[in-house]
MDTraj code that builds the backbone (N, CA, C; nanometers):
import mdtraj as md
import numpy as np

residues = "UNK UNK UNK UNK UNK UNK UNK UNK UNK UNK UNK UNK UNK UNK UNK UNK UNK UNK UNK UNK UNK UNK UNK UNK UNK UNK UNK UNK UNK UNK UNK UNK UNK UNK UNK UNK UNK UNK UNK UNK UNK UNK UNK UNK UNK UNK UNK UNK UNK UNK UNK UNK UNK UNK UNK UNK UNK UNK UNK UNK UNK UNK UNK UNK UNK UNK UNK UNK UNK UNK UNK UNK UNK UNK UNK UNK UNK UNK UNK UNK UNK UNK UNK UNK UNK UNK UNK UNK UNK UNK UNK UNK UNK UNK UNK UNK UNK UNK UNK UNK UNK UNK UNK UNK UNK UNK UNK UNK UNK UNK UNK UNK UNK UNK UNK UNK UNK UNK UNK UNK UNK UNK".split()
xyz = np.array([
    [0.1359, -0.8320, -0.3442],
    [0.0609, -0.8176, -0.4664],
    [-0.0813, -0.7732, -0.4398],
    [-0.1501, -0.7802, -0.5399],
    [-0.2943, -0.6878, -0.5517],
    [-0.3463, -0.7857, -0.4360],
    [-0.3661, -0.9362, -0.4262],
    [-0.4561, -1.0065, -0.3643],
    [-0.3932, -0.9472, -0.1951],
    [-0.2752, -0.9252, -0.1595],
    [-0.2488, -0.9346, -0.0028],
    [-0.2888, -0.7719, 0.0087],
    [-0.3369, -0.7051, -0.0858],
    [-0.3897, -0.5452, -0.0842],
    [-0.5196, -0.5763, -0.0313],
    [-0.6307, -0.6309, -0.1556],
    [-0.7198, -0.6830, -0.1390],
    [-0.7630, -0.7696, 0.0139],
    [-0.6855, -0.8189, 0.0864],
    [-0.7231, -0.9058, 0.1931],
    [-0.7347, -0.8270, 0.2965],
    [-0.5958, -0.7626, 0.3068],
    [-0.5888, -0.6380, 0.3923],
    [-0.7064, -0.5441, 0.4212],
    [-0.7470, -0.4839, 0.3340],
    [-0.8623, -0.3585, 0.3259],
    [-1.0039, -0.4884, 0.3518],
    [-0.9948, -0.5795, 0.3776],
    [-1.1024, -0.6514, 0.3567],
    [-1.1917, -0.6863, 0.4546],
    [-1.0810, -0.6910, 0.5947],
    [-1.1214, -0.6744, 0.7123],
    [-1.1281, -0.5305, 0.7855],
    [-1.2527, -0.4712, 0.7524],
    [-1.2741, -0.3510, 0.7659],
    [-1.4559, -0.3367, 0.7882],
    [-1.4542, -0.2280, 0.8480],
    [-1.5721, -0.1490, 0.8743],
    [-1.6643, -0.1137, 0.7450],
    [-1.6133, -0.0623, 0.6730],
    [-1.6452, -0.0435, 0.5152],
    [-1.6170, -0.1311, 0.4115],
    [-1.6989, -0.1382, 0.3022],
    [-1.6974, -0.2534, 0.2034],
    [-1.5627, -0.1325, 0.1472],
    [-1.4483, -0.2027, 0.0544],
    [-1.4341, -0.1015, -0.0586],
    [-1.4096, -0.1344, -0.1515],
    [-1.4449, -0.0442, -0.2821],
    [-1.4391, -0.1205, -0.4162],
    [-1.3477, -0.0298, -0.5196],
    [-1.2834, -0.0877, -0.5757],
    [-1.1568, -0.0569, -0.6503],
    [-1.1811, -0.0441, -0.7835],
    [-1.1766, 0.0986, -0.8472],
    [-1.1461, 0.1157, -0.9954],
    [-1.0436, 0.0518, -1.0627],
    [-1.0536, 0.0159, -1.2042],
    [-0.9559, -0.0447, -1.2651],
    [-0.8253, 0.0775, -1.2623],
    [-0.8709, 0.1542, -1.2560],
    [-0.7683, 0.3204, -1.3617],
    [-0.7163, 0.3179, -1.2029],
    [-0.7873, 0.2796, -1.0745],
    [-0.6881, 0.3406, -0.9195],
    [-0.5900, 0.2128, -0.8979],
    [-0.6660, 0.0641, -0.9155],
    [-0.5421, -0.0611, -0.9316],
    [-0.4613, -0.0303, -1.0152],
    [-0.4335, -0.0026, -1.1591],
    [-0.3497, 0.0217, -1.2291],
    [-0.2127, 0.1247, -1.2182],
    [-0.2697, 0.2469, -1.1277],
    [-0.1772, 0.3800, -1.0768],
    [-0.1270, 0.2902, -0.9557],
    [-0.2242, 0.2174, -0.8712],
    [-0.1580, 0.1564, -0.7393],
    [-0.0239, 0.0864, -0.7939],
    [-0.0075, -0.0107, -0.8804],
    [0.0795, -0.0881, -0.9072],
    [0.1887, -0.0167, -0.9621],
    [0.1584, 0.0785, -0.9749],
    [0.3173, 0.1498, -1.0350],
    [0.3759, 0.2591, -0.9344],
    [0.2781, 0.2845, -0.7964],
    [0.3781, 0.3171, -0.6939],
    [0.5137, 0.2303, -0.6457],
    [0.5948, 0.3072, -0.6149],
    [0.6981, 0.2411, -0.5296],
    [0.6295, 0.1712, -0.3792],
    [0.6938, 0.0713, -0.3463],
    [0.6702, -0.0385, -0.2142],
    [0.6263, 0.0516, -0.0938],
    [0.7030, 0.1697, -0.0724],
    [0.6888, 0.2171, 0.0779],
    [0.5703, 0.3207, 0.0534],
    [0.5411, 0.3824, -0.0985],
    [0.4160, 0.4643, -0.0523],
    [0.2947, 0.3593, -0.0939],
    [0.2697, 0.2308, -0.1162],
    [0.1787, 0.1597, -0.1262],
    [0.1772, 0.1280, 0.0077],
    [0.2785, 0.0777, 0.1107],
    [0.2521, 0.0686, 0.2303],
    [0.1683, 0.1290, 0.2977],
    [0.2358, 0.2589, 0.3323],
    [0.1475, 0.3897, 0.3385],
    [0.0025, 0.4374, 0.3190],
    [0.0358, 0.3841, 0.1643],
    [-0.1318, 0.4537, 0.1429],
    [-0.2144, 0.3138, 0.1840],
    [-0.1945, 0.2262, 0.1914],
    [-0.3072, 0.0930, 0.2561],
    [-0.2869, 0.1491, 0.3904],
    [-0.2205, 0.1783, 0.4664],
    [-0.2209, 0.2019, 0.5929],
    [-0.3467, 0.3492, 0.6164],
    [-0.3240, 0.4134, 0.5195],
    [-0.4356, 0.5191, 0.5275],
    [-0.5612, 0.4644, 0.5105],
    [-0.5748, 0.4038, 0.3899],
    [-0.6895, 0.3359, 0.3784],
    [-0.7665, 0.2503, 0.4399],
    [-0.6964, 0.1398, 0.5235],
    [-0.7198, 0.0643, 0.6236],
    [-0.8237, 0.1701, 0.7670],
    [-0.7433, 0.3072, 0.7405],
    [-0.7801, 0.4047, 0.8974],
    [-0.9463, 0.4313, 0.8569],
    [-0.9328, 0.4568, 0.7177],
    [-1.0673, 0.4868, 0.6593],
    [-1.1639, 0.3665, 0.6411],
    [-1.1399, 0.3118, 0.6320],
    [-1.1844, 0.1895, 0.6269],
    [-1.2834, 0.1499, 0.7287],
    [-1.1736, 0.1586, 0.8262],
    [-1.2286, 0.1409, 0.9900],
    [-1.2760, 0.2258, 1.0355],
    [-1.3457, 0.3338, 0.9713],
    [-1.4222, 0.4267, 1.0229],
    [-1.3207, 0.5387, 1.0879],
    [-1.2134, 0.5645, 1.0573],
    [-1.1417, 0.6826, 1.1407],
    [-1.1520, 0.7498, 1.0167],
    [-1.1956, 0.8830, 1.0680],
    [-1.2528, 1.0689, 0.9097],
    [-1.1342, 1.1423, 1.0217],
    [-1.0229, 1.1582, 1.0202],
    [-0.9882, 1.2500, 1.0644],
    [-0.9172, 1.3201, 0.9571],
    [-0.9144, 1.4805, 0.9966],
    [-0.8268, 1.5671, 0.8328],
    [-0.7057, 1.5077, 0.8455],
    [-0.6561, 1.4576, 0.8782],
    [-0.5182, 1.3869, 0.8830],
    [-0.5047, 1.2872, 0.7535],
    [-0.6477, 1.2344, 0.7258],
    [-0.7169, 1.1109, 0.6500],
    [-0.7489, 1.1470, 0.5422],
    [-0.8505, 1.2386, 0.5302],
    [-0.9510, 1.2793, 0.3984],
    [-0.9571, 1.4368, 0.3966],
    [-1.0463, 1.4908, 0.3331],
    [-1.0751, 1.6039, 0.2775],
    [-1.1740, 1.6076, 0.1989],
    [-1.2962, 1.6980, 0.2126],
    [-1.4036, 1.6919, 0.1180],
    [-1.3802, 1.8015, -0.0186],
    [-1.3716, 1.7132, -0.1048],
    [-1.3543, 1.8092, -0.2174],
    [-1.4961, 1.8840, -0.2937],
    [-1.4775, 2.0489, -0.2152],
    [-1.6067, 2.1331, -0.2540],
    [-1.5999, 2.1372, -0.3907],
    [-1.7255, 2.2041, -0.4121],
    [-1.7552, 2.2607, -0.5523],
    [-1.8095, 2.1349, -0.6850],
    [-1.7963, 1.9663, -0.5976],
    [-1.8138, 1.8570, -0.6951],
    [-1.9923, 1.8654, -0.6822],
    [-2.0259, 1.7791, -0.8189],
    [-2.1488, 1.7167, -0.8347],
    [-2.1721, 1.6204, -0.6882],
    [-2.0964, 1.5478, -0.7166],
    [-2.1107, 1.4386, -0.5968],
    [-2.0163, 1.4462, -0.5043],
    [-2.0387, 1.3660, -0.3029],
    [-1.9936, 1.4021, -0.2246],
    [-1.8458, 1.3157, -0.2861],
    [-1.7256, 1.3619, -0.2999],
    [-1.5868, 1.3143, -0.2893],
    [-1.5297, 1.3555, -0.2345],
    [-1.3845, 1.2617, -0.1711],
    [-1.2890, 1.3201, -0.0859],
    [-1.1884, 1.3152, -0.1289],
    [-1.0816, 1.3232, -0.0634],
    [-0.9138, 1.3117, -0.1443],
    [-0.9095, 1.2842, 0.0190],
    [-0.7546, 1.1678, -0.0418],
    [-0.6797, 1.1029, 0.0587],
    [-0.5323, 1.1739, 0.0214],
    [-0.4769, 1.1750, 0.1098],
    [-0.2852, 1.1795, 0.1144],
    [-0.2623, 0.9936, 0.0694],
    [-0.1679, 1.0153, -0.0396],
    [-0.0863, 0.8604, -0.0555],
    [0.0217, 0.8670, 0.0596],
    [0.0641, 0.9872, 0.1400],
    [0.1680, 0.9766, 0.2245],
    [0.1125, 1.0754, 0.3321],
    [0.1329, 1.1488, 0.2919],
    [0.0831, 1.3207, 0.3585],
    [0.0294, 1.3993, 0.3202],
    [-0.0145, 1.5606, 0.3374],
    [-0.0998, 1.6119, 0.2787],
    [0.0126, 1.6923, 0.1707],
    [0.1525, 1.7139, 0.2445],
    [0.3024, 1.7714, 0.2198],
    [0.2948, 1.7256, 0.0663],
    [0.2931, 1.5953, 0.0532],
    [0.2918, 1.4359, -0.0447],
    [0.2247, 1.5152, -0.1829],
    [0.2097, 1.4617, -0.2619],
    [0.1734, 1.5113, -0.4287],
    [0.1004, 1.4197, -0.4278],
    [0.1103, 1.2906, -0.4088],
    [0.0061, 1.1437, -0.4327],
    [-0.1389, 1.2111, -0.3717],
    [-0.2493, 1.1586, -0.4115],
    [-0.3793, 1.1775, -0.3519],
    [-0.4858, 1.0743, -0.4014],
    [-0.5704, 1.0461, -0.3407],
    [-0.6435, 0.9349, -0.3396],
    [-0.8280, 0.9872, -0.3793],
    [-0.8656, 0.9802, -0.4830],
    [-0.9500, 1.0354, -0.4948],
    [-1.0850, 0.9308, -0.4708],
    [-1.2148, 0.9507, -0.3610],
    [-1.2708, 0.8415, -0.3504],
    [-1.4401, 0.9008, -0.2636],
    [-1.5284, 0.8368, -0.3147],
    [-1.6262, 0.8477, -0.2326],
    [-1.7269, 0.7160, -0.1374],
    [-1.7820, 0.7487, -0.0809],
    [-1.9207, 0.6574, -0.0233],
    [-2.0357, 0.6619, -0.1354],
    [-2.0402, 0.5443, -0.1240],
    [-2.0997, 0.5232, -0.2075],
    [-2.2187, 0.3786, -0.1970],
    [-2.3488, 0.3384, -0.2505],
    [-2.4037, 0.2322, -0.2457],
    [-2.3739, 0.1775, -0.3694],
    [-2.3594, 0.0443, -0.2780],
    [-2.3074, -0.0945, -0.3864],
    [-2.3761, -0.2122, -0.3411],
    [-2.3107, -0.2971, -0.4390],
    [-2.4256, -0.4489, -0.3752],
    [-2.3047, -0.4807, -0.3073],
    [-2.3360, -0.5639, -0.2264],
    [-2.2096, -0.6672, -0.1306],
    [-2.2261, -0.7929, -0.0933],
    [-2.1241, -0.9028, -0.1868],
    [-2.1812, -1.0240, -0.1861],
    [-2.1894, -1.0556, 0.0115],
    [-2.1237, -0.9605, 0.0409],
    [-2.0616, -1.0403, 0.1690],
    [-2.2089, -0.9958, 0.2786],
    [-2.2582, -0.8777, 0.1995],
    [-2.3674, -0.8613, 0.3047],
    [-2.4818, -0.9053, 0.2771],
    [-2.5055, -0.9823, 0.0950],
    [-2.5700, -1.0201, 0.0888],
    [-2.6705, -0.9140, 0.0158],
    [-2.6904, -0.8314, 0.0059],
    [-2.7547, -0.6662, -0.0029],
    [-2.6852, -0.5345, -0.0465],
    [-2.7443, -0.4805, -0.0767],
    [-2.7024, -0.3189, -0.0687],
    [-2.6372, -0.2743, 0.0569],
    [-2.5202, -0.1936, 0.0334],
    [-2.4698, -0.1135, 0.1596],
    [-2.3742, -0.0165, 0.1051],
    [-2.3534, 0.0677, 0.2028],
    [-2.2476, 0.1371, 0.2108],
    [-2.0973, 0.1442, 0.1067],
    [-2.0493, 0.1935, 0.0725],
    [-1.8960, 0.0946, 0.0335],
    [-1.8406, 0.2226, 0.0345],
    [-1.6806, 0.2364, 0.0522],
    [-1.5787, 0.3207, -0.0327],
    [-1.5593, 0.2871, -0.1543],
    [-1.5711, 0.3721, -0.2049],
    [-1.4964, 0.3197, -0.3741],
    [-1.3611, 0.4230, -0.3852],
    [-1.3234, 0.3308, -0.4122],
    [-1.1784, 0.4552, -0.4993],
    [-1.1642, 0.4599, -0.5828],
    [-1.1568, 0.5888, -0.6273],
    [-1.1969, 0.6043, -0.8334],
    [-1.0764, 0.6173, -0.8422],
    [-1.0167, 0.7676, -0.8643],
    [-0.8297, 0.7363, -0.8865],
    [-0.7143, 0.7605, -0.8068],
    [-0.6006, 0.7541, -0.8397],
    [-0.5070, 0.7384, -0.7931],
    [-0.3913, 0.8873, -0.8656],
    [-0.4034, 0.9965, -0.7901],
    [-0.3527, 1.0949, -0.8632],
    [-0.1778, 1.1123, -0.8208],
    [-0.1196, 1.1650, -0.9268],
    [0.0179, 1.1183, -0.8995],
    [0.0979, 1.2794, -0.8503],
    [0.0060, 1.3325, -0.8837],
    [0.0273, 1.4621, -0.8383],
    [-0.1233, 1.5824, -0.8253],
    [-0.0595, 1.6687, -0.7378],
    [-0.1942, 1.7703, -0.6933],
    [-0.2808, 1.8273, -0.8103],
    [-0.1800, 1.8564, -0.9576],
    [-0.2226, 1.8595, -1.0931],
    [-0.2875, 1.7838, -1.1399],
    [-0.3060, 1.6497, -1.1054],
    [-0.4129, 1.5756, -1.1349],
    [-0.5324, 1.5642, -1.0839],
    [-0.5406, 1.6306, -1.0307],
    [-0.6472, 1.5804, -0.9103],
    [-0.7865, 1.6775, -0.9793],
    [-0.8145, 1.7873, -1.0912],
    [-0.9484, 1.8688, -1.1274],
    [-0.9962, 1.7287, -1.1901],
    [-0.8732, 1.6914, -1.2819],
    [-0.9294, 1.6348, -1.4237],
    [-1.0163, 1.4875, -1.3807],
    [-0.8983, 1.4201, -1.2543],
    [-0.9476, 1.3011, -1.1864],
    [-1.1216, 1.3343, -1.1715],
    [-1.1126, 1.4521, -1.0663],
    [-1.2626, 1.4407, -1.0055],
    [-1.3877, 1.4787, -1.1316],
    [-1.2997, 1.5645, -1.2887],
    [-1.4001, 1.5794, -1.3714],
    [-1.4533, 1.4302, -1.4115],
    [-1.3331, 1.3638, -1.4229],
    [-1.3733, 1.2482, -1.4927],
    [-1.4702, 1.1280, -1.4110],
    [-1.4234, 1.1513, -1.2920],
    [-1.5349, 1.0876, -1.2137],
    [-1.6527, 1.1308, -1.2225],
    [-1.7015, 1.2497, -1.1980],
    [-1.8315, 1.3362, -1.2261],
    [-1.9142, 1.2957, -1.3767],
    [-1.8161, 1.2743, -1.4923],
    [-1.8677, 1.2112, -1.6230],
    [-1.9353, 1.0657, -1.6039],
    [-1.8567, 0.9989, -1.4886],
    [-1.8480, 0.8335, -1.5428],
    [-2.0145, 0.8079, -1.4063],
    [-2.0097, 0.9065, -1.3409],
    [-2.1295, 0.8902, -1.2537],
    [-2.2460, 0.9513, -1.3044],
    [-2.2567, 1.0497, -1.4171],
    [-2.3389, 1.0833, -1.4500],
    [-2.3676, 1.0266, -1.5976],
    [-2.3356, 0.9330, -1.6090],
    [-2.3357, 0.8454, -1.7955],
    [-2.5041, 0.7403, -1.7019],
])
top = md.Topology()
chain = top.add_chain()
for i, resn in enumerate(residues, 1):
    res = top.add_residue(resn, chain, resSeq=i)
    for name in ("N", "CA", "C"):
        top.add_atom(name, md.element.get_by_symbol(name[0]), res)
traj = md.Trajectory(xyz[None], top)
């Protein structure tokens, strides 16, 4: 469930913080690509950027990347940036991943990053 997601990504290099709209798409993957995509996330997490991992998506307002939910082959994509946040755990401001959404296909993925671009610039 969400909390053994949550615990998982928790012991990591990076804070990360979870949109409601990317928990909500998470929970309606099937078991083996939620595996998967925590297993990606976990790599990112821990500081591994390899293109295997991410991708910088040009042409945005702000720096974002896209993740593979499986592969790059895969339709799933993980739309997410660095970002500063508070962190109870650090006590302060730092670093964090955030993951804004959870695209279910490559067709989703303009509207995802428009809508992120809106909700950062409100």
């Amino acid at each position: 469930g969400e909390g053994g997601v949550r615990e998982t990504l928790t012991d990591s290099v990076w804070d990360m913080r979870f949109t409601k709209d990317f928990l909500q798409a998470l929970w309606e993957l099937p078991p083996l690509e939620i595996r998967t995509l925590v297993e990606n996330l976990i790599k990112i997490s821990r500081g591994e950027h390899s293109p295997s991992l991410q991708k910088p998506l040009h042409g945005v307002l702000f720096r974002l990347c896209e993740t593979p939910v499986g592969t790059w082959k895969g339709a799933g994509r993980v739309i997410w940036q660095v970002a500063v946040d508070y962190s109870p755990d650090a006590k302060g401001y730092t670093e964090t991943i955030r993951l804004w959404r959870l695209c279910r296909s490559t067709d989703e993925v303009d509207t995802a990053v428009a809508g992120v671009q809106r909700a950062l610039t409100l």
